[in-house]
N, C-alpha and C positions, 0 to 999 in steps of 0.2 A: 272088202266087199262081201268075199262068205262071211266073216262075222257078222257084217248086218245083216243079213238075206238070213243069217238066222234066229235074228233076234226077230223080225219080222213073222217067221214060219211059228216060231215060240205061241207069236200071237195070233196067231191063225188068219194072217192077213196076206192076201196073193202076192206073192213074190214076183216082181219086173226080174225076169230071169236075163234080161239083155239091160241090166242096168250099170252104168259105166260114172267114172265120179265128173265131176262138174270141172270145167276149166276156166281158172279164173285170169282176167284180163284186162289191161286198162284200156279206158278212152278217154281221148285227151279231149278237151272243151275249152275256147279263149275266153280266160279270165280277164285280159282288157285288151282292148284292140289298139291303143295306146302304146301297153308297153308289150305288147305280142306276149303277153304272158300266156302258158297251157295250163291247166288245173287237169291235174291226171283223177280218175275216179277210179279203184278197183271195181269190178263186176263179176260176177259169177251166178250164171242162174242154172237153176237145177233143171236141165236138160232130163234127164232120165232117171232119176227118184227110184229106189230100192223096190218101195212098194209099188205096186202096179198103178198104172193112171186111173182105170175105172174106179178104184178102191179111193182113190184119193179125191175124186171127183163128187165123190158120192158124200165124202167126209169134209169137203171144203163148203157143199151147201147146208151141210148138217151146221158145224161152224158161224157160217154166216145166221142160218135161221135160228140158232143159238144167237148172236149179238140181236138180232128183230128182237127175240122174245125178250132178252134181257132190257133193253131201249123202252118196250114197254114199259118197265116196271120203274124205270128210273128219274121220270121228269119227278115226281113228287119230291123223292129225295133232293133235287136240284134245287126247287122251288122254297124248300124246308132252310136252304144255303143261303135262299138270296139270290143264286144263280142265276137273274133271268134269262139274262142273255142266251146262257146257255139250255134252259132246261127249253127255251124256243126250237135250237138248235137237235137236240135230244128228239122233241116231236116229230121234227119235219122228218128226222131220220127214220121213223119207226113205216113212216109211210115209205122208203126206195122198194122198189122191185128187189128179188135176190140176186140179181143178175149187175145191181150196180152197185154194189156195197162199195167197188173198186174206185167210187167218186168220189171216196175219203180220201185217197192217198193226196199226201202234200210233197211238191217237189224237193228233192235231196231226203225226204224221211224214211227210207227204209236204211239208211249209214245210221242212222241213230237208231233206232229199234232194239234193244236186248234179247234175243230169244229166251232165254232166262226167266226174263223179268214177263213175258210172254206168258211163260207157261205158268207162272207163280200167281202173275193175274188171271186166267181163265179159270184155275182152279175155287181160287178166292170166291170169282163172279159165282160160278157153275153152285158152290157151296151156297154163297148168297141167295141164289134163284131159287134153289133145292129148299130152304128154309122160308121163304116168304107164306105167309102165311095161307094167305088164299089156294096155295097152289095144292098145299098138305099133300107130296110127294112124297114117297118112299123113295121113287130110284127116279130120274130122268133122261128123255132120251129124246129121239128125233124118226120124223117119217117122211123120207124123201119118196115122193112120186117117180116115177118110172120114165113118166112123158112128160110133163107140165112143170118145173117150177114152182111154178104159182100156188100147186097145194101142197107144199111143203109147210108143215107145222107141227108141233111138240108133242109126246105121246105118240102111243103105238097107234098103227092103223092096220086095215089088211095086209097080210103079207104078199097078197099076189099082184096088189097095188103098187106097195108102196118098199123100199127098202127100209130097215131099223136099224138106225145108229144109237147107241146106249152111250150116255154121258161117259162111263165111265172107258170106253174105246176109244171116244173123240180126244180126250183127253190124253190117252194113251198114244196116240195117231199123232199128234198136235205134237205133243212132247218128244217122240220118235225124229217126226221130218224135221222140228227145228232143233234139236240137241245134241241129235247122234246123227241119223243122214244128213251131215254139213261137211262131208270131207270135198274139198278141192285140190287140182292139179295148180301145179304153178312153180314156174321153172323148173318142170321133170322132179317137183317135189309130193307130197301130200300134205296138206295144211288144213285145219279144223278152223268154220269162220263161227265165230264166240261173239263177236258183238253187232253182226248186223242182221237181216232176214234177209235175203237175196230175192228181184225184184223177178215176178213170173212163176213163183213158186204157190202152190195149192194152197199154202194158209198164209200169204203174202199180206195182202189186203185186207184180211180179216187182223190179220194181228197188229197191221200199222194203225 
């Protein structure tokens, strides 16, 4: 735990000083009523996160208004595939509030998720977005409101408004809670979770 509390401090991000590691635990669920069979699921959700909750609250809407902006940009390329199906799909997305992005998730999908493969595509995307043409960005970043949601959007704004999240923190943020803050307890052991996202966690939703 001090090791990451100071990799955290490194980055000058609030340290959850009463942060404790996550305990992981199965529940069992009947896979047939026939043959009384239980299908066990591991679980582990991140109860207390290194970094402090404000910090990460701030960076989970950065995140999500980061996948809005990106959803913009994307039916075209859809359309260019063929896709229609989906580049319908893509649309209807661009219009959720920030507050429901979590209507993506599909049952049993965060056991399959990579963190990994996570942070390897946000960087990809983030690069992508940074180069489109129209946008002719130098650096990108994020303005979370204070009060409202609702006006959260890309680029700086007042500071006394609004908080600034820089691509290149969210990024850092994103990469920190899913690749290094993943240690779990289980059986009075520590255990690093490597191939799933744990469900409940600030960039849960966003990354399934």
């Amino acid at each position: 735990l001090k090791c990451l509390q100071s990799q955290a401090s490194v980055k000058k991000w609030p340290v959850n000083a009463k942060a404790r590691l996550a305990l992981l635990y199965l529940i069992g669920k009947a896979k047939s009523r026939a043959r009384i069979e239980i299908l066990w699921r591991p679980i582990a959700a991140a109860s207390s996160p290194i970094v402090a909750r404000s910090r990460l609250r701030i960076a989970a809407r950065a995140f999500t208004c980061f996948i809005r902006t990106l959803v913009d940009e994307l039916p075209a390329a859809f359309l260019v595939l063929n896709l229609n199906d989906m580049g319908a799909w893509v649309r209807q997305l661009a219009t959720w509030e920030p507050a429901c992005i979590g209507e993506a998730d599909c049952k049993d999908q965060f056991n399959h998720v990579p963190p990994a493969l996570v942070v390897r595509h946000l960087r990809e995307a983030s690069a992508w977005l940074k180069a489109r043409r129209r946008w002719r960005a130098t650096t990108l970043g994020w303005s979370i409101h204070k009060d409202n949601s609702r006006l959260d959007r890309a680029g700086p704004a007042k500071k006394g408004t609004f908080h600034f999240v820089s691509m290149e923190d969210l990024l850092d943020l994103v990469e920190f809670s899913l690749l290094h803050d993943n240690v779990v307890l289980a059986s009075g052991e520590p255990w690093r979770r490597g191939g799933a996202i744990p469900m409940g966690g600030s960039f849960s939703a966003q990354s399934a």
